[in-house]
BAVEXPA-91738 format. One record per residue (C-alpha): x, y, z; residue number from 1. Coordinates in steps of 0.05 Angstrom, whole numbers, padded with zeros to 5 digits, always signed. Layout:
// residues N
<X->X&Y->Y&Z->Z&k->NUM>;
...
This chain:
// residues 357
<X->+00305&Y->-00542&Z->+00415&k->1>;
<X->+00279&Y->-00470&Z->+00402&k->2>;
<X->+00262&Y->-00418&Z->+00454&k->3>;
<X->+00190&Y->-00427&Z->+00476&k->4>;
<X->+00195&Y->-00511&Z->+00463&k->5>;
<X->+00223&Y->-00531&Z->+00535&k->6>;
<X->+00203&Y->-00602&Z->+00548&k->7>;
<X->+00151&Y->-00606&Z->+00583&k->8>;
<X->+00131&Y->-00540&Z->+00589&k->9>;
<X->+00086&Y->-00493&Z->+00564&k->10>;
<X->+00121&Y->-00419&Z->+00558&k->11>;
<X->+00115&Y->-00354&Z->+00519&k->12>;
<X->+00148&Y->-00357&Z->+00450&k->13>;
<X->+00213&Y->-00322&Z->+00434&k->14>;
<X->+00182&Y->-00281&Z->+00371&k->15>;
<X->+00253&Y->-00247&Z->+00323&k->16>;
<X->+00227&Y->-00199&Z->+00277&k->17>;
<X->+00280&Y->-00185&Z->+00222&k->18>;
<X->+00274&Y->-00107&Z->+00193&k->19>;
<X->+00311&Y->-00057&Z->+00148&k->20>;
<X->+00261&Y->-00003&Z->+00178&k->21>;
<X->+00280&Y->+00012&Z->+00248&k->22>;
<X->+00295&Y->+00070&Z->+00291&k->23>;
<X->+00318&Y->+00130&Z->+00275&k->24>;
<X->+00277&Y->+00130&Z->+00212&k->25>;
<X->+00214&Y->+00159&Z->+00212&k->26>;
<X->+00162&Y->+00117&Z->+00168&k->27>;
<X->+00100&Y->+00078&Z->+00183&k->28>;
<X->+00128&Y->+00012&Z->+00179&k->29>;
<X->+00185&Y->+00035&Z->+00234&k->30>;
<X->+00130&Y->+00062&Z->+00277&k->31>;
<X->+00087&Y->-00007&Z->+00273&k->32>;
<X->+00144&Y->-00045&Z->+00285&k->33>;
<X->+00155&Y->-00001&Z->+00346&k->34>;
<X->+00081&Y->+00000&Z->+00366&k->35>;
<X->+00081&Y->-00080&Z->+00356&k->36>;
<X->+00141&Y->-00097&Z->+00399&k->37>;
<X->+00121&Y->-00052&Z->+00451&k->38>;
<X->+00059&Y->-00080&Z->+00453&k->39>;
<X->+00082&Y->-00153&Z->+00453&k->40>;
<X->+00135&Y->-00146&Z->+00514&k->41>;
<X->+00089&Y->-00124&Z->+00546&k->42>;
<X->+00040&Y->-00179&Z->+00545&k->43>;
<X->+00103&Y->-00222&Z->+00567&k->44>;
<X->+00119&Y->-00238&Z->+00495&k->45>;
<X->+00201&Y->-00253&Z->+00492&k->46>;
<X->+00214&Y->-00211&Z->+00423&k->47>;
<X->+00280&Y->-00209&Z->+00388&k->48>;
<X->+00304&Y->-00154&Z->+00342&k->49>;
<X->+00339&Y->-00169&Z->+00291&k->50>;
<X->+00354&Y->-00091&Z->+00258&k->51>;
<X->+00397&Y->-00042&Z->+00219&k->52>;
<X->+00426&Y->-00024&Z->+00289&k->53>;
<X->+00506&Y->-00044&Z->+00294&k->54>;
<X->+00515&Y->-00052&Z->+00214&k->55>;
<X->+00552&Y->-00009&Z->+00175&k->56>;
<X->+00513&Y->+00024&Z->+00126&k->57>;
<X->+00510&Y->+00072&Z->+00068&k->58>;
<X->+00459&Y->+00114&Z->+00049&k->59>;
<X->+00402&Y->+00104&Z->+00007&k->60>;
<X->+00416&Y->+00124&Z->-00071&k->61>;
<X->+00356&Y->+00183&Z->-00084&k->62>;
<X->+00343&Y->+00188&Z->-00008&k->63>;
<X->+00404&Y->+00203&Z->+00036&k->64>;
<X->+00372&Y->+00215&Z->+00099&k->65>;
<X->+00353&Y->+00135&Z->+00097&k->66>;
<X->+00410&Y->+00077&Z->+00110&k->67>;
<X->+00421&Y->+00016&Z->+00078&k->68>;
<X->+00449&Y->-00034&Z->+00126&k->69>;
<X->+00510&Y->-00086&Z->+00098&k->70>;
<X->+00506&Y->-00139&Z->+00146&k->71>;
<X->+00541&Y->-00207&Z->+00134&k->72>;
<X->+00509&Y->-00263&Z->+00120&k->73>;
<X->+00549&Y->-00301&Z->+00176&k->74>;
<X->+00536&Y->-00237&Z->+00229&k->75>;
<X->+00462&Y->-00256&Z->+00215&k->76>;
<X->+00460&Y->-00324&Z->+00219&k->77>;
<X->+00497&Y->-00319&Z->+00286&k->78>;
<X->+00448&Y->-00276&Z->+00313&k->79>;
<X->+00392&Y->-00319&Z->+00290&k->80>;
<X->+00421&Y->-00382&Z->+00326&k->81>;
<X->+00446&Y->-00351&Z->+00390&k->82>;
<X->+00373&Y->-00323&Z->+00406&k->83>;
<X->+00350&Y->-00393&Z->+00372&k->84>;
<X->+00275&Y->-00362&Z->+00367&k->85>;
<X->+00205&Y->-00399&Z->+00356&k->86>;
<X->+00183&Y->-00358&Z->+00307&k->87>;
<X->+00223&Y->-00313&Z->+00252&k->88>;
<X->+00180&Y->-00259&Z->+00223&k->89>;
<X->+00208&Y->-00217&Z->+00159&k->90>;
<X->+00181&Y->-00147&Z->+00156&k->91>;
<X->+00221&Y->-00116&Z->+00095&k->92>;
<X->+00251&Y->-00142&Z->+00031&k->93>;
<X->+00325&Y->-00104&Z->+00041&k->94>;
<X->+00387&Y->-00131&Z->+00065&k->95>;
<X->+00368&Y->-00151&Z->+00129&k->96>;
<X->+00308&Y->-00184&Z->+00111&k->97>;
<X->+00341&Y->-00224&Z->+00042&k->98>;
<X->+00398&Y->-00251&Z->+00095&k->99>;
<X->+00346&Y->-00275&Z->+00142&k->100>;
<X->+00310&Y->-00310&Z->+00090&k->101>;
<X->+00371&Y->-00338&Z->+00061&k->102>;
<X->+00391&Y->-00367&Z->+00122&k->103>;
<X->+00322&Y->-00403&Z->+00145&k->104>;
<X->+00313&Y->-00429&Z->+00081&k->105>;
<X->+00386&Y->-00460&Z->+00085&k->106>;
<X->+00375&Y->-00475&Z->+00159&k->107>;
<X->+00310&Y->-00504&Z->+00150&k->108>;
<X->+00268&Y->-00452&Z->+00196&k->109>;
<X->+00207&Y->-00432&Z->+00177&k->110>;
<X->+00189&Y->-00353&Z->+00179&k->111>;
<X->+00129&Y->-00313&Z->+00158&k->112>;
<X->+00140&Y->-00243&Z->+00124&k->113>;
<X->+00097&Y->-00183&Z->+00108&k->114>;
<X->+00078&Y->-00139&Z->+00057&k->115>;
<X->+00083&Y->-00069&Z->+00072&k->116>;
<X->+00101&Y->-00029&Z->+00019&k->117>;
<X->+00098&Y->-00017&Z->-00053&k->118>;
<X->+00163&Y->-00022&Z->-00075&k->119>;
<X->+00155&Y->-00030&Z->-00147&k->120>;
<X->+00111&Y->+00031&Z->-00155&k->121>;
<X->+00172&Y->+00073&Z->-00109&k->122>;
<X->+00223&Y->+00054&Z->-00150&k->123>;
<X->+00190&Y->+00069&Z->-00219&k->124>;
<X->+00172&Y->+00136&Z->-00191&k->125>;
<X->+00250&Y->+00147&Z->-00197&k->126>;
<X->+00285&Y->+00102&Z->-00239&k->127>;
<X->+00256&Y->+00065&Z->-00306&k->128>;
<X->+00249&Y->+00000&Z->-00281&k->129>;
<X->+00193&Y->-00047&Z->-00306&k->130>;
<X->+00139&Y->-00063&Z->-00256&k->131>;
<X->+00139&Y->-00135&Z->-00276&k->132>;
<X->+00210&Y->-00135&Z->-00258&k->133>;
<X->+00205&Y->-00108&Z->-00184&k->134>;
<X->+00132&Y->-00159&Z->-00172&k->135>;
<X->+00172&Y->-00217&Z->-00194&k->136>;
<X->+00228&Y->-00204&Z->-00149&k->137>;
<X->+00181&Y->-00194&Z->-00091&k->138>;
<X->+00140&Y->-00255&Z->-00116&k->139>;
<X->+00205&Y->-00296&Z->-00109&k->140>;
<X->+00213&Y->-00261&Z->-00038&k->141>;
<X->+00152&Y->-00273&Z->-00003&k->142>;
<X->+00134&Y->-00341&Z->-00029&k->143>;
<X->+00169&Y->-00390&Z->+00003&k->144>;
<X->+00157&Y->-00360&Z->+00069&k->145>;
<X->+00104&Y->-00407&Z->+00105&k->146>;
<X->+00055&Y->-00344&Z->+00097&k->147>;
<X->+00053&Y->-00272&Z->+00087&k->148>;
<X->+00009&Y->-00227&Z->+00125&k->149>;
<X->-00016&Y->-00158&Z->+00078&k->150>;
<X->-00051&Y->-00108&Z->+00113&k->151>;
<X->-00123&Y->-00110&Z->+00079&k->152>;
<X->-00164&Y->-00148&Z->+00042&k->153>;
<X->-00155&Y->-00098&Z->-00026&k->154>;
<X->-00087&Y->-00111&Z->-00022&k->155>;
<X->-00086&Y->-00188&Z->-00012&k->156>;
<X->-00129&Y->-00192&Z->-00074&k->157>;
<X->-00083&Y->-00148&Z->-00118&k->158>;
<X->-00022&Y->-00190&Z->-00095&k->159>;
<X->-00059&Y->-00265&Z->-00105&k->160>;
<X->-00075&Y->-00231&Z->-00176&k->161>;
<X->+00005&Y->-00218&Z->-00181&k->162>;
<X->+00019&Y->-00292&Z->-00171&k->163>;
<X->+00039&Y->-00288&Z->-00093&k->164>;
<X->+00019&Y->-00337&Z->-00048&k->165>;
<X->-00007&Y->-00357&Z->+00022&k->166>;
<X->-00034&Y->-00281&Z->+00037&k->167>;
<X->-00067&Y->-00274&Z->+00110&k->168>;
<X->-00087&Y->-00213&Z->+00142&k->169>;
<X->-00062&Y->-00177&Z->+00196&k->170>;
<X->-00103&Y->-00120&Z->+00232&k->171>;
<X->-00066&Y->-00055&Z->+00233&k->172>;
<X->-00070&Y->-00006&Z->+00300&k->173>;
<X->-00045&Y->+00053&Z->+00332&k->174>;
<X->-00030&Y->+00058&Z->+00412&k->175>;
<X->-00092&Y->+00108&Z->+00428&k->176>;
<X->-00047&Y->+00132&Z->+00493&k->177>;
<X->-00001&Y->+00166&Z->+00437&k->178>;
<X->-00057&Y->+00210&Z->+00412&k->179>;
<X->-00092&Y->+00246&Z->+00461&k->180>;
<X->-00140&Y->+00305&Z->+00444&k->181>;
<X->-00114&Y->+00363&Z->+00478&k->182>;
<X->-00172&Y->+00401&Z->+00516&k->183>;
<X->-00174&Y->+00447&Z->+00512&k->184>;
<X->-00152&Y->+00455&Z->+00432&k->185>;
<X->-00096&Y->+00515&Z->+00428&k->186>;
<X->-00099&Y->+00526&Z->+00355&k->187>;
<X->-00041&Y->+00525&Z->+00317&k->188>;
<X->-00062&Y->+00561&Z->+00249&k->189>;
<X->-00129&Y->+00598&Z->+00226&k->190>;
<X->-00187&Y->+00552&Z->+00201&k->191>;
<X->-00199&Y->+00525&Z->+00155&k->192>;
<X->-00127&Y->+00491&Z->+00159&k->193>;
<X->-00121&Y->+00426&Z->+00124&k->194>;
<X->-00069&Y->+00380&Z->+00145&k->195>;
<X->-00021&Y->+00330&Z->+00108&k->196>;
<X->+00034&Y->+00281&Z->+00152&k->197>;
<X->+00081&Y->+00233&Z->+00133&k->198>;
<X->+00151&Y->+00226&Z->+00098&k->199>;
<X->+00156&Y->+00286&Z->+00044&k->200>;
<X->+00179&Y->+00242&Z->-00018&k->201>;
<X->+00155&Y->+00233&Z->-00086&k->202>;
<X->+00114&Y->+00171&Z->-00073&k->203>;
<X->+00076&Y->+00204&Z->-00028&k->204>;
<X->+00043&Y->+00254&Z->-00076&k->205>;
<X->+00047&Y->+00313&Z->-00037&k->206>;
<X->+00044&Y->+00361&Z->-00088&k->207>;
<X->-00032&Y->+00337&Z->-00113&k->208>;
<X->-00057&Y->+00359&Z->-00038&k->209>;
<X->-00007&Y->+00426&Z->-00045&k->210>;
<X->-00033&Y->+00450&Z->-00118&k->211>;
<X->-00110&Y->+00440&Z->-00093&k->212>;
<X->-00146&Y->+00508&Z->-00092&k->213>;
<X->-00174&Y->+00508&Z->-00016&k->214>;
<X->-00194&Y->+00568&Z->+00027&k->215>;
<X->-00145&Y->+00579&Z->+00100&k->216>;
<X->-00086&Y->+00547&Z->+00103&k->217>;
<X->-00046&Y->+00479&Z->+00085&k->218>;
<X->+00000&Y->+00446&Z->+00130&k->219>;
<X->+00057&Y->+00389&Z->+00115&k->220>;
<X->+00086&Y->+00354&Z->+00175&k->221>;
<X->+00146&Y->+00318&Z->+00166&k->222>;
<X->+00212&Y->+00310&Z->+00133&k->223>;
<X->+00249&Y->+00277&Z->+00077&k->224>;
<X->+00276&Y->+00288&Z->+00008&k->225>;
<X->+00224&Y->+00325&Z->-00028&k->226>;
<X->+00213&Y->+00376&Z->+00035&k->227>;
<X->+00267&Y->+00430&Z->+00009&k->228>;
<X->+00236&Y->+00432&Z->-00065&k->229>;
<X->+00164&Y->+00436&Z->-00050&k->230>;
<X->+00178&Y->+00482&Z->-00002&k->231>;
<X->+00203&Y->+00528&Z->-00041&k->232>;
<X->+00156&Y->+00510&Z->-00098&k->233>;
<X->+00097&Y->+00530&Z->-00051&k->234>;
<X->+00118&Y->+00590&Z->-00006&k->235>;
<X->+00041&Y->+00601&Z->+00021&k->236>;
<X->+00049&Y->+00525&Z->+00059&k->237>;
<X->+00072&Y->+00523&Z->+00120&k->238>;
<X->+00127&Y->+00467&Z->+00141&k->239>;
<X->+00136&Y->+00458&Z->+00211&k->240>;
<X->+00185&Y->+00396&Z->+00204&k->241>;
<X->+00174&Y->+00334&Z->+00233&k->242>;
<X->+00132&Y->+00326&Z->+00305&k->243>;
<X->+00126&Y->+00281&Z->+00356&k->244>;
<X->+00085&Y->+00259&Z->+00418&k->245>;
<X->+00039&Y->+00321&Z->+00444&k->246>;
<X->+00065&Y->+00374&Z->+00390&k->247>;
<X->+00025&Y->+00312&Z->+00333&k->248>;
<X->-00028&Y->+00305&Z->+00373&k->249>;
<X->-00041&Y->+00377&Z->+00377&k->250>;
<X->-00020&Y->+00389&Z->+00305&k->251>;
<X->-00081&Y->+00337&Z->+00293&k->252>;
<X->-00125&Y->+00373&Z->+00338&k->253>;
<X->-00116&Y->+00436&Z->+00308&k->254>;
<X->-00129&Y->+00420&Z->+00239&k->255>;
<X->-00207&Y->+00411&Z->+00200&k->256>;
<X->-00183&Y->+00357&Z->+00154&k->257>;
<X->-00135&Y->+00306&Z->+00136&k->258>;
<X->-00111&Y->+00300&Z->+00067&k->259>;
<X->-00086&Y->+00236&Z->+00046&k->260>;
<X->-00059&Y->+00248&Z->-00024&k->261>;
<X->-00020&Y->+00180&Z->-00034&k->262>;
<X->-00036&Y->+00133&Z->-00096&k->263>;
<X->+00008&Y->+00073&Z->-00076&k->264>;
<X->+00002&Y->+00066&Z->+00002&k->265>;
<X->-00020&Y->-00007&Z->+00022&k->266>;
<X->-00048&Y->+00018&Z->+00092&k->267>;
<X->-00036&Y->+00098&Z->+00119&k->268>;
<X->-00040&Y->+00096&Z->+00191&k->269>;
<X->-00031&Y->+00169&Z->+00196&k->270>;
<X->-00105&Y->+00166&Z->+00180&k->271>;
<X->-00115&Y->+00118&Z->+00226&k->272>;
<X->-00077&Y->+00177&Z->+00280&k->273>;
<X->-00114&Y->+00235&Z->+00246&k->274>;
<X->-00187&Y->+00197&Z->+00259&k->275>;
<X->-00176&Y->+00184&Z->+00334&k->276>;
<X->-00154&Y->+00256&Z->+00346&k->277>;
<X->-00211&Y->+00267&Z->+00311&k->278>;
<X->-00200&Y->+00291&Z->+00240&k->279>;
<X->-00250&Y->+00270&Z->+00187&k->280>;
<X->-00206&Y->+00246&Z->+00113&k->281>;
<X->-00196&Y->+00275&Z->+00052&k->282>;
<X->-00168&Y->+00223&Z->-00001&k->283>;
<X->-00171&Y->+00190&Z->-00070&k->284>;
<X->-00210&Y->+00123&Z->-00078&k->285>;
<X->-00160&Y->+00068&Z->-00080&k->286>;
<X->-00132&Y->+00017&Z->-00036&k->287>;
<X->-00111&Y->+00043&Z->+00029&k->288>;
<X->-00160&Y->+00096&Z->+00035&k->289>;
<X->-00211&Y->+00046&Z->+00015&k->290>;
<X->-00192&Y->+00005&Z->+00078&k->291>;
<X->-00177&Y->+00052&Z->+00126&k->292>;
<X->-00239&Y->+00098&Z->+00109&k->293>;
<X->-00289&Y->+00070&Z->+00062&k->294>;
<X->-00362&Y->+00082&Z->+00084&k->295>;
<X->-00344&Y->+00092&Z->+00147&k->296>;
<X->-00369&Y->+00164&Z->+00149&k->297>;
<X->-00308&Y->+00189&Z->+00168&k->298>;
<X->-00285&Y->+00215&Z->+00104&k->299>;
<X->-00291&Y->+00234&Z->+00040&k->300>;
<X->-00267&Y->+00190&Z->-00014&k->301>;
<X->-00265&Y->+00228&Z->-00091&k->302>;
<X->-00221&Y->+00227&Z->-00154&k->303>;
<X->-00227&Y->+00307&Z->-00137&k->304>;
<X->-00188&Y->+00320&Z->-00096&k->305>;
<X->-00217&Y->+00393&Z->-00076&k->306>;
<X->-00276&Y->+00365&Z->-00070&k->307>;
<X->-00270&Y->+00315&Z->-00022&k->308>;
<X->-00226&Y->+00363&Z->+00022&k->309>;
<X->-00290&Y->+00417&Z->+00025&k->310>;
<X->-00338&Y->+00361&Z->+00040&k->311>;
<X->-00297&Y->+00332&Z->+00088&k->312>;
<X->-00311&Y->+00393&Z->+00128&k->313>;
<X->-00371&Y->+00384&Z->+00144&k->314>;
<X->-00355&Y->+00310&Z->+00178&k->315>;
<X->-00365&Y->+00301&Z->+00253&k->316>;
<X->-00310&Y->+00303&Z->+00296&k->317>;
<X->-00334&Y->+00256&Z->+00348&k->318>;
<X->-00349&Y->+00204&Z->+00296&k->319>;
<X->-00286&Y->+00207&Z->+00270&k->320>;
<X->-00251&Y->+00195&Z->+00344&k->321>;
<X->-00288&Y->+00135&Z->+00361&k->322>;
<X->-00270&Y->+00104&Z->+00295&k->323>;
<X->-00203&Y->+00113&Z->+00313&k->324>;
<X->-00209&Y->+00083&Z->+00378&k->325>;
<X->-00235&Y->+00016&Z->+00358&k->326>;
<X->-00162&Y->+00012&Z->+00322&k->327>;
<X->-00121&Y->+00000&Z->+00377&k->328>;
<X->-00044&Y->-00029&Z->+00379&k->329>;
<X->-00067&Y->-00084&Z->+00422&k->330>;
<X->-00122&Y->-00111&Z->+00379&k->331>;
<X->-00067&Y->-00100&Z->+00321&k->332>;
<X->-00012&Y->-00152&Z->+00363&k->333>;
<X->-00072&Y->-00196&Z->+00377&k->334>;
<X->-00082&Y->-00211&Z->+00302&k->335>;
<X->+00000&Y->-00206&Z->+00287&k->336>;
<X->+00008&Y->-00274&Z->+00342&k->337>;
<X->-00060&Y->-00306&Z->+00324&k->338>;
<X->-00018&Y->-00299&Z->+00257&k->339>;
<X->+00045&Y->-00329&Z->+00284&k->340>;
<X->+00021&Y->-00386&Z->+00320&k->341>;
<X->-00016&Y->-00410&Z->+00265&k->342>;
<X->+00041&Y->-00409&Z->+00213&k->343>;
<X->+00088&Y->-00441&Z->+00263&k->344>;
<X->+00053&Y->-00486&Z->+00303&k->345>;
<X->+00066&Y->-00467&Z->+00374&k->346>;
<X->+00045&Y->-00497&Z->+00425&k->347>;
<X->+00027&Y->-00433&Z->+00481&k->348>;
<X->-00019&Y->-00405&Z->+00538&k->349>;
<X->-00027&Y->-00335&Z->+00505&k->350>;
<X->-00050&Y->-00299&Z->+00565&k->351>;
<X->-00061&Y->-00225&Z->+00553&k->352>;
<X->-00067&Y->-00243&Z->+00479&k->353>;
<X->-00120&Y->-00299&Z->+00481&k->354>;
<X->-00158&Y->-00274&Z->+00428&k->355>;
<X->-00108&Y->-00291&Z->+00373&k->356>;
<X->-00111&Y->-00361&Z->+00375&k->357>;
């Protein structure tokens, strides 16, 4: 008998979430992983991690600063059974994630999994593999899992045209407390300073934001593999390294605009960040962008590049923070259990989180 499924009672689910992105790396799906179990515990919610913490590891070929857990299969079954969940929820395809899988299809459990990132497209930006190759693998992944939730509509209809199945959606969110507005604004650079933040790597795109002609300044905040090169490649950018907690926030603050340069991002909550501290968007017209920003007024969406930055200027700041703060973490865990329960069938008072259900 799992967890939450006491006889004759009514509890809180125990929720595992298996992940190969977890703490210390810095990346959006470690941060809403974070964000989302934060948020659930503290609704009540009994949530089990199941991460690359206490597995050897090696490090990632092309990306050294990211590791590659090598779990067993038996370590992971183990864990699974001793914490004997409700509910198992995937988040990545690596190790982690393929051993989880393997073992509730063998055990008979059923799990949900999600979509976060573009895989295929990441690893044909470095190696010649075939897209077809990487979408089939991924295909094979997610469907048998008793759903997978994608983070917008854009994307669920480019997967169902890929062959994968039983796509739901799952609201994405920030928690607004972790963004404040500093007031007043201490500048960090001279305006007009336009602002890029994320991981520094390839997929990213960085350098179609850093070879833009724009007046004042550009900024890149963050780290990874691609930081060293383009920093030397563009000398007049300036670098800071990777912030955190008030330092962002005011690194938001301080900035006119937020350029979003990515071509193969299924979501970008660092939009989502730059908006509620206020920063109006500066990005290409495809999925992601398209999500987060459409006609929401609080960007500028353009195949040029330059000239979405320059128009972006112009955007209200105040429109752009209350768009950001009607994307908050909770709303996002309401819509990850309404998800849950669903797929699994549990039987639960959801208190705090009503709304999902």
């Amino acid at each position: 008998m799992a967890a939450g499924q006491q006889s004759g009672a009514v509890r809180t689910p125990r929720i595992l979430i298996a992940t190969d992105a977890w703490r210390p790396q810095v990346n959006g799906v470690a941060r809403t992983l974070q964000w989302l179990m934060e948020e659930l515990t503290a609704t009540g919610i009994d949530v089990v991690m199941l991460t690359t913490e206490g597995f050897s590891s090696i490090p990632a070929p092309s990306y050294p600063g990211l590791r590659i857990a090598l779990p067993l299969p038996s370590a992971i079954g183990r864990f699974i059974e001793r914490h004997d969940p409700d509910a198992v929820h995937i988040a990545t395809e690596g190790p982690i994630g393929f051993l989880t899988r393997m073992h509730c299809l063998r055990s008979g459990r059923r799990y949900t999994t999600c979509y976060h990132t573009r895989f295929p497209e990441y690893l044909a930006a470095r190696w010649p593999i075939p897209l077809s190759w990487s979408y089939a693998a991924l295909r094979r992944f997610h469907n048998a899992s008793a759903m997978t939730m994608v983070s917008t509509r854009s994307v669920q209809q480019e997967l169902e045209s890929l062959g994968f199945e039983h796509l739901v959606p799952w609201r994405r969110g920030i928690p607004l407390h972790n963004f404040p507005v500093p007031d007043p604004v201490e500048l960090l650079w001279p305006k007009p300073a336009f602002l890029f933040v994320g991981r520094v790597a390839v997929e990213k795109n960085i350098e179609a934001f850093l070879k833009l002609d724009l007046p004042g300044v550009k900024v890149v905040v963050g780290d990874g593999p691609a930081r060293n090169a383009l920093m030397q490649a563009y000398p007049g950018v300036i670098f800071p390294g990777r912030l955190d907690g008030a330092e962002l926030s005011r690194a938001y603050a301080s900035a006119d605009v937020f350029v979003f340069p990515s071509l193969t991002d299924t979501y970008g909550l660092v939009m989502l960040e730059a908006m509620a501290c206020g920063m109006p968007v500066a990005a290409y017209p495809v999925a992601g962008p398209l999500d987060v920003v459409g006609d929401t007024g609080c960007g500028v969406l353009d195949f040029d590049l330059r000239r979405a930055a320059l128009a972006a200027l112009d955007i209200s700041r105040d429109k752009c923070r209350r768009y950001g703060a009607a994307h908050s973490m909770q709303e996002s865990a309401r819509s990850f259990m309404g998800n849950v329960v669903r797929a699994n069938q549990i039987s639960w008072q959801p208190g705090a989180l009503q709304e999902a259900v």
